[in-house]
C-alpha positions in Angstrom: 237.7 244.0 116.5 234.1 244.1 117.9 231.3 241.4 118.4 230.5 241.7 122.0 226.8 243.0 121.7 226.1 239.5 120.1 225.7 237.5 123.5 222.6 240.3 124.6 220.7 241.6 122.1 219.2 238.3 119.8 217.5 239.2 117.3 217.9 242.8 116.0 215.0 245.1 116.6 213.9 242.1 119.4 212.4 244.2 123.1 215.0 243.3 126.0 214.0 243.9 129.1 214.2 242.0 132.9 211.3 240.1 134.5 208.8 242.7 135.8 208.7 242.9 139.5 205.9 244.9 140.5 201.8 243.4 139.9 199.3 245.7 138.4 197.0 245.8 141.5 200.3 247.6 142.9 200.7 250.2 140.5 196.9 250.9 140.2 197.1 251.4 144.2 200.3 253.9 143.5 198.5 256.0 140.9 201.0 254.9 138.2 199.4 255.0 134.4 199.7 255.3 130.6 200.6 259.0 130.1 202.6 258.6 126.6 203.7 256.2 123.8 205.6 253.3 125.4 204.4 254.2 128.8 201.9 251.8 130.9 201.1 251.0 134.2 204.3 249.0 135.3 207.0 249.8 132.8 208.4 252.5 129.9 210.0 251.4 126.8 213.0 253.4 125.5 214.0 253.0 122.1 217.7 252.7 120.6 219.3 252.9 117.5 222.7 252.3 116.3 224.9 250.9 113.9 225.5 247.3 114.9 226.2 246.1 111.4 227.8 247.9 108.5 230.5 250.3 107.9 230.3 251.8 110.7 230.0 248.9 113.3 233.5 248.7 114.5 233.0 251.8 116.6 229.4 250.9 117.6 228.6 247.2 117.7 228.6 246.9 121.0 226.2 250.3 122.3 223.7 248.3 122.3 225.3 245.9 125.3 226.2 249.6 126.9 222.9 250.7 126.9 221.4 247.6 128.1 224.0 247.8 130.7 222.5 251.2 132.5 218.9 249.9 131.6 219.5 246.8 134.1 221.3 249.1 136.7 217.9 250.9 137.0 215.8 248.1 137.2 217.8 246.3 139.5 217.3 249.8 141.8 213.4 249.4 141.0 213.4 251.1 137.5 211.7 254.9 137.3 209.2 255.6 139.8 208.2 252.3 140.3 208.0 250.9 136.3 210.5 248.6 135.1 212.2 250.2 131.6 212.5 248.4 128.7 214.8 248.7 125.4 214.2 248.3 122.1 217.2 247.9 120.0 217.1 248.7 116.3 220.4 248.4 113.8 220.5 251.2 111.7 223.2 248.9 109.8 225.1 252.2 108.7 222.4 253.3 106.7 220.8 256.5 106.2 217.7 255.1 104.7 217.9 252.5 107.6 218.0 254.9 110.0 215.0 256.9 109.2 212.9 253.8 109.4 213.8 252.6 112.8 213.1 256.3 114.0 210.1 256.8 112.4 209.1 253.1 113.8 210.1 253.8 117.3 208.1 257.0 117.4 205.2 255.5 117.3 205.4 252.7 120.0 208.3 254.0 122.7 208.3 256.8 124.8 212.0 258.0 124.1 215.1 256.9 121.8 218.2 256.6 122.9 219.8 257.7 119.2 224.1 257.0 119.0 224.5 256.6 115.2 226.8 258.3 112.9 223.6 258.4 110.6 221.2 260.1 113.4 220.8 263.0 111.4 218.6 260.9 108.7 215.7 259.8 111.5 215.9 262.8 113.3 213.2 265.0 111.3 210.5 261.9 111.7 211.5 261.9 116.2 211.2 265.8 116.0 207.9 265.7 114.0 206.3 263.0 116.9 207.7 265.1 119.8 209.9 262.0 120.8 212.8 262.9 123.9 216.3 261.7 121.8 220.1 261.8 124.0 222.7 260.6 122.5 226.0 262.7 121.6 226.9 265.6 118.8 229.3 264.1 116.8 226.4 263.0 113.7 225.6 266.6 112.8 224.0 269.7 113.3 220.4 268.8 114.7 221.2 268.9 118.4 221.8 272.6 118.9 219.1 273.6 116.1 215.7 274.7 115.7 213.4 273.0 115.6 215.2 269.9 117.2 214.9 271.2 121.0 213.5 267.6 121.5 217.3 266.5 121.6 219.7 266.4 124.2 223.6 266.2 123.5 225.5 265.3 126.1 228.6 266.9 124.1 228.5 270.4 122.8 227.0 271.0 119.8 230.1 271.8 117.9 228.4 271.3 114.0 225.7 273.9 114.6 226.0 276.9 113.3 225.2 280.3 116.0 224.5 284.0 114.0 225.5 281.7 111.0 229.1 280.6 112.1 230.2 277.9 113.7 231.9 277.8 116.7 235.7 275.5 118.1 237.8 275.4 120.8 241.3 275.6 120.9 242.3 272.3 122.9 243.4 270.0 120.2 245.0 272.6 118.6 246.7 273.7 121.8 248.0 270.3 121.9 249.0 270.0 118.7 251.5 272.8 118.5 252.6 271.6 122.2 254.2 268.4 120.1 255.6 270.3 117.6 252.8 270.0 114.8 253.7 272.8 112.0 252.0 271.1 109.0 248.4 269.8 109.5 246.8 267.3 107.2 243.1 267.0 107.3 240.9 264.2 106.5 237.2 262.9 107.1 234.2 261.0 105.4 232.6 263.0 102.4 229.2 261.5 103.3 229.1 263.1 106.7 228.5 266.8 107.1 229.4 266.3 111.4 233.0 264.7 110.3 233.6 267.1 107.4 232.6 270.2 109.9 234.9 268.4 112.9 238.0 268.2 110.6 237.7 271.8 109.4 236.8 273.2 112.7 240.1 271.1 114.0 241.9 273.1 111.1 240.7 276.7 111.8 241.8 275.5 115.8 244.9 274.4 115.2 246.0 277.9 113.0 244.2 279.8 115.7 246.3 278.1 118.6 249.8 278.9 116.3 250.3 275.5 114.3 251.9 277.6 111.1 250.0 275.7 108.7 246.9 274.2 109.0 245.9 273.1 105.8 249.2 271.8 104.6 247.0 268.4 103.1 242.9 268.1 103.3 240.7 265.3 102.0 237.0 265.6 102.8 235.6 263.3 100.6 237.3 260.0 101.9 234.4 257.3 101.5 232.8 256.0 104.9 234.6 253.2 106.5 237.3 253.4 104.0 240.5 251.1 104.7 242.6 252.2 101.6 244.6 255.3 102.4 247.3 254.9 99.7 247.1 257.5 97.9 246.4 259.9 101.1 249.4 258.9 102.6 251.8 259.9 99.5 249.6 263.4 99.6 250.6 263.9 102.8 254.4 262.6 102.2 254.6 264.7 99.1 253.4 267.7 100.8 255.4 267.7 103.8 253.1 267.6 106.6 253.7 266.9 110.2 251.1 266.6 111.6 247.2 264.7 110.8 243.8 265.0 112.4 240.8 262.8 111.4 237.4 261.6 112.5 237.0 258.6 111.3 235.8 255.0 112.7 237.9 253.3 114.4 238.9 250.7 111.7 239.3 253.5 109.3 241.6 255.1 111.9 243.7 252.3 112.2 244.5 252.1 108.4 245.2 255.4 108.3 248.0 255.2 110.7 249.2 251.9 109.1 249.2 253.7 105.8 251.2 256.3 107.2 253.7 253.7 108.2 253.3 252.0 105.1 254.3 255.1 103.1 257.3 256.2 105.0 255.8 258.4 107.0 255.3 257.4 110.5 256.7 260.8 111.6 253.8 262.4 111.7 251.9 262.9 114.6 248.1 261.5 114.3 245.6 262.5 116.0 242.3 261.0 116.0 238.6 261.2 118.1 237.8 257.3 117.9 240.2 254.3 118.7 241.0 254.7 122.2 239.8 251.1 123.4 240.8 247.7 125.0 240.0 246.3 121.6 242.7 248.4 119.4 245.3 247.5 122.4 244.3 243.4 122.6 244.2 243.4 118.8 247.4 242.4 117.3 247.1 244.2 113.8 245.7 247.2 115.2 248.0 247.8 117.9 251.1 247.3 115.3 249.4 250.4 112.7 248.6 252.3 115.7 251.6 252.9 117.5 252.3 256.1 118.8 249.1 257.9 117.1 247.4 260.0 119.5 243.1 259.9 120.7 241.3 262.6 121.8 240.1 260.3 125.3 237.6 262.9 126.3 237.5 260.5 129.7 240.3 259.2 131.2 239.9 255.3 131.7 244.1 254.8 132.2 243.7 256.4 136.0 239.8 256.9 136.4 238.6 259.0 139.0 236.0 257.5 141.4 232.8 257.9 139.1 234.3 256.7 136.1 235.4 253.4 138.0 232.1 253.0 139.6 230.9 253.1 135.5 233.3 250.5 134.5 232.1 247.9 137.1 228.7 248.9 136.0 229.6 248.2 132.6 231.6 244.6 133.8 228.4 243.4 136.2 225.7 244.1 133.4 227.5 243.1 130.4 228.3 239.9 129.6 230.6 240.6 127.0 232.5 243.3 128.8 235.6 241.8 131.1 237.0 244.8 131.7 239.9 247.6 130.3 239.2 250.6 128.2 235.6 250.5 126.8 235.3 252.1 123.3 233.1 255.0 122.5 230.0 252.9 121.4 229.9 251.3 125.1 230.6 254.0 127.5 228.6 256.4 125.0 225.2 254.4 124.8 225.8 253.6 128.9 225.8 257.8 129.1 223.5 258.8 126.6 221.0 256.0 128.7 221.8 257.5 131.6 220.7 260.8 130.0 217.4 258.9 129.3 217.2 257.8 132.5 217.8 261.3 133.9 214.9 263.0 132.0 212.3 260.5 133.0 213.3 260.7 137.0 212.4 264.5 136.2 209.4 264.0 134.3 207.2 263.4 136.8 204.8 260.1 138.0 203.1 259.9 134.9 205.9 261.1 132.3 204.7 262.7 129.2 207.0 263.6 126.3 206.4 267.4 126.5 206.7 267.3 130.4 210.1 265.3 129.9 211.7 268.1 127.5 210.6 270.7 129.5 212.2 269.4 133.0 215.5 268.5 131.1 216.1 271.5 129.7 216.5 273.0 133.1 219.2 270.9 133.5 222.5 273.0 133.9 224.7 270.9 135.4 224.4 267.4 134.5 227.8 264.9 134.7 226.9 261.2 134.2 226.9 261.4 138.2 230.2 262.4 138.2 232.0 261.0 135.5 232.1 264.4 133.2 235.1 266.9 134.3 233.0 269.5 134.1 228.9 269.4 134.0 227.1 270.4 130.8 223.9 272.7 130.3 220.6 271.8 128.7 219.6 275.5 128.9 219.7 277.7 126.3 218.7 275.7 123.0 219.9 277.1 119.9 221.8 280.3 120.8 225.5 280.5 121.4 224.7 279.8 125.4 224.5 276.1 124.6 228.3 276.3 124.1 230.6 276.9 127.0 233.7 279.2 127.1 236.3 276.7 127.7 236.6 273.1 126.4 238.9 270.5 128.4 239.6 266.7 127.2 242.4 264.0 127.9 244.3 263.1 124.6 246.2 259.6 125.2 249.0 258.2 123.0 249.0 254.2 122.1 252.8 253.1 123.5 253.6 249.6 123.4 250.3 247.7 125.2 249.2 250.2 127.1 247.4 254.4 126.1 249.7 256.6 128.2 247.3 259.8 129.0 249.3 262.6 127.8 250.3 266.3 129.2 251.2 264.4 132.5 247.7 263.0 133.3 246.3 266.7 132.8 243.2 267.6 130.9 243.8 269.6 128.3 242.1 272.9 128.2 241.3 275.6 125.0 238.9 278.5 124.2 235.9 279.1 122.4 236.6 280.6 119.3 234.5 281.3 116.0 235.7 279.5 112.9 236.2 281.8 109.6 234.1 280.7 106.5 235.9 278.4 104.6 
């Protein structure tokens, strides 16, 4: 179901960049010099980690081709302040161990890492000891809204920190799932991650807050990563009556989840899940069969995009060879944002960016949108107190029907509030 990053990035860990346009007598006459790791006269390397092989590559084995996708965009308008930006692409290959070494490797020779891995939470500690600058989104774990990580910038909320010692959901999902006539709630996500486990429950506590009658009518936190066997999960669920399932998963365990469900007799109950909404699942015969009528939390809506969010797809089409168009999956349009974040902190980091002078600038940042492509702009400000979240929390949610996602509640966001989850 993936593949695409294959025609761009050679060899793993290899530097991509563009020719350089600029000589050095140029940018000596322009004042531009090395200020910080990865940083010289005429161009700044970014580093970027992911998981192109592994378990957990059918969500992310394209990123790369996203992120390289917003890195040529910039040098094709003349890069940062006159220097070119390179990337440096390292496959965590869904492994924690993995991971820690290619962040503790980029530390030490690029300015910033662009960091979208499920396993981010394992290099972290060795970026926050060298003072790196890492964007990238939430969904890994609890590091982006904590002490002492205030070198990282989520473009999502950090919804798996805890605030005063609780952690904090909205209400949307749920909202939505008692507007479809969810009464039971299964519950599911991988053991190995803390971020999935903490999403599933949170999604519990939401869905009882917003009225679903039971919540916790089946729940399996300990499915192992990238699972495809959900046998014995789908009788659970049959056996215990539920209506209605939530689970953040990859998107290949997603799919046999639903198929499962099918499979087992089940297919009445309404899925819900955060990965999955992509050309590939629709193009892909298997996958489109097992996920009928399951539901995706879209966050964007790429079925009728608004302005920005086209201008991101041609982007997306004109840099990436591998990308002909329809709904890119969350590795692509995620690494083209978190980039973009990159990109975004050193424009505000002055001539002669240093890592310090880049974290300081970004987190004045209060109302960044991916130049328009967010429904509503999120806050740097505030690092590791409650502030960080906002009040209200809005998403699409789109249903698979036939060859096509249908963006449901009529095309509408929908909306919920913040609300402090109960100790479990």
């Amino acid at each position: 179901m993936r593949g695409r990053s294959a025609a761009v990035l050679g060899s793993l860990g290899a530097v991509i960049t563009m020719t350089l346009g600029l000589s050095s007598a140029a940018n000596g006459a322009s004042g531009l010099t090395p200020s910080a790791p990865g940083v010289t006269s005429s161009t700044i390397s970014i580093g970027y980690i992911t998981s192109l092989t592994g378990l957990a590559s059918s969500t992310f084995a394209d990123g790369a081709a996203g992120a390289m996708a917003r890195i040529d965009q910039q040098n094709a308008a003349g890069g940062v302040d006159g220097r070119k930006l390179k990337l440096v692409v390292k496959d965590d290959a869904s492994s924690l161990t993995t991971d820690t070494t290619d962040a503790s490797e980029l530390a030490g020779s690029t300015f910033g890492v662009v960091d979208f891995s499920a396993f981010t939470f394992a290099g972290a500690p060795a970026l926050q000891k060298a003072g790196v600058p890492v964007t990238g989104d939430e969904f890994d774990g609890p590091e982006w809204g904590e002490q002492p990580y205030s070198n990282m910038f989520t473009w999502g909320p950090p919804a798996y920190t805890t605030f005063g010692g609780k952690f904090y959901t909205w209400t949307d999902i749920g909202n939505f799932m008692k507007s479809i006539g969810v009464t039971k709630l299964s519950n599911l996500a991988y053991g190995i991650s803390p971020s999935a486990t903490q999403a599933a429950k949170n999604s519990a506590y939401a869905a009882g807050a917003a009225g679903v009658a039971n919540p916790n009518c089946y729940d399996d936190y300990d499915v192992p990563y990238g699972t495809l066997d959900f046998t014995a999960d789908a009788l659970a669920i049959k056996q215990a009556g539920c209506n209605g399932l939530e689970a953040p998963m990859e998107d290949n365990s997603d799919v046999a989840l639903s198929g499962a469900l099918k499979q087992g007799g089940t297919a009445n109950v309404k899925q819900i899940y955060f990965t999955g909404y992509s050309q590939d699942v629709i193009s892909n015969v298997g996958a489109n069969r097992q996920f009928q009528n399951a539901y995706v939390v879209a966050g964007f809506n790429f079925t009728q995009p608004n302005a920005a969010t086209k201008n991101m797809i041609n982007n997306l089409k004109k840099y990436d060879p591998g990308y002909s168009g329809g709904l890119p999956d969350l590795g692509l349009y995620g690494s083209y944002i978190s980039t973009d974040l990159m990109i975004k902190g050193l424009e505000l980091a002055g001539k002669n960016p240093t890592r310090q002078g880049f974290i300081s600038a970004l987190r004045k940042v209060t109302n960044y949108t991916a130049n328009g492509v967010f429904p509503s702009p999120v806050s740097f400000g505030h690092f590791a107190t409650l502030g960080m979240l906002p009040k209200t929390e809005c998403t699409y949610i789109a249903q698979l029907k036939g060859k096509k996602f249908v963006v449901s509640n009529g095309g509408k966001l929908v909306c919920g509030k913040l609300v402090a989850v109960a100790s479990s």
